[in-house]
C-alpha angles and dihedrals in degrees: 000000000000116000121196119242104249103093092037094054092040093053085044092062091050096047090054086236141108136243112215121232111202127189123240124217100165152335100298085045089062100046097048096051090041086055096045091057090041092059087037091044087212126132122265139199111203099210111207114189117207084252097062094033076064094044090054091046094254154314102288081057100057101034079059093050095046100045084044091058097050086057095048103038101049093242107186101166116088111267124191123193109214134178107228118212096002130190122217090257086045106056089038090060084046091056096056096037080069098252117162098219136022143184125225110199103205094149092104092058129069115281096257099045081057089045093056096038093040095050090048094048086050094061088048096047095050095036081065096042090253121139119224143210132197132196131230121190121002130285120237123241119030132302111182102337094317106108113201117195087217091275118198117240125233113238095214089055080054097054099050090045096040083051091058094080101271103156087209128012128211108207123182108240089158111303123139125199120242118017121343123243114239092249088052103131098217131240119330095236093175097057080041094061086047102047088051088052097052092047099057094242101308111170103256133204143238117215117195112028095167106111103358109135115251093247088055092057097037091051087041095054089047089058091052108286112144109154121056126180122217127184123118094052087063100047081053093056092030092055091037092056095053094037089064098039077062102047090044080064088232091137093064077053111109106296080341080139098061097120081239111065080024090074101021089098085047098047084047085056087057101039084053099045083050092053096051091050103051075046089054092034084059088231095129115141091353096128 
């Protein structure tokens, strides 16, 4: 059964670790991160972006496979399904596709457009059981078409947002999406510390955990941080696994073509990039 994000994150804060939120782009995606969690018994967030809720062709689709999967696989560890970097259509559709979290990504409109969208997206959320993040500032890199240059975000603008009923808040202090370019300056620790002084606790958000050094994220989950998104990191090791069962010429082997023994080395790659960074997360045997 799918379990929102609120008590796992809370628990996470306390803990001083973090709960990974990995995004989904099918079904062997799914399974690999879901049986990585299991064998870690750590809790896990399956992050779906519009883009992918699209690619899978939709979220309905995708809310009935996951909550499939948990029956069928046993699954004991608490799983949240979560939109990442929602619209307001978007969490809206995720809503009623029966997710358990979702993410509304007001950060691109003025602060108070994001306040009143963001306040009614919160009732709805919460009226169907469903926790909730915000964003404040945007994130580097790019995320579906909308680049980011790794913006710091202002603590007061994550007060009143965090005061609005978000149950977790992702806020830029430097961090890009996808992978990071060699002048990039690291996280912004000191705007971290006051951002979680201005929110009253409220478990925050890293957005893109690809690439960021272990001392980064380990400083950075001291400071607050409970939630950390990973996707990039497993496509790499997902696409350079396949690319080498191919090169290796295994798929002219035999049925070495058969897509399942085709992406078997790449959903591997994925199972063992999830597991590194729960061990990394510190959320180990916190289920």
């Amino acid at each position: 059964m799918l379990v929102n994000a609120t008590e796992m994150l809370q628990k996470a804060r306390d803990g001083h670790y973090a709960v990974g939120a990995f995004n989904v782009n099918n079904l062997e995606w799914a399974k690999a991160i879901l049986q990585a969690a299991e064998e870690c018994k750590s809790p896990v967030i399956l992050g779906v972006s519009e883009g992918a809720g699209k690619y899978m062709c939709g979220f309905p689709v995708v809310a009935a496979m996951v909550k499939a999967m948990l029956e069928t696989m046993k699954i004991t560890v608490p799983v949240a399904l979560h939109l990442d970097h929602g619209t307001y259509e978007g969490a809206k559709a995720c809503v009623a596709a029966g997710f358990s979290s979702i993410m509304f990504d007001g950060s691109h409109y003025p602060i108070d457009e994001n306040v009143e969208k963001t306040k009614e997206l919160v009732a709805l959320a919460h009226a169907n059981g469903m926790s909730i993040e915000a964003e404040v500032g945007t994130i580097g890199g790019e995320e579906d078409g909308v680049v980011g240059m790794g913006e710091v975000a202002d603590p007061a603008e994550c007060a009143t947002i965090a005061g609005l009923g978000v149950d977790f808040l992702a806020a830029g202090i430097g961090n890009i999406h996808g992978v990071y370019p060699p002048n990039w300056k690291g996280l912004d620790f000191e705007t971290l510390d006051k951002i979680h002084a201005a929110t009253n606790n409220i478990p925050l958000v890293l957005h893109g955990g690809t690439g960021i050094p272990a001392d980064m994220i380990r400083k950075a989950v001291s400071l607050g941080v409970s939630k950390i998104n990973v996707n990039t990191e497993c496509q790499l090791s997902f696409a350079a696994a396949t690319r080498q069962y191919i090169e290796a010429g295994k798929d002219k082997q035999g049925k070495g073509f058969d897509p399942r023994k085709l992406l078997a080395p790449g959903a591997d790659a994925i199972k063992a990039t999830v597991r590194e960074k729960i061990e990394l997360f510190g959320s180990m045997n916190k289920a």
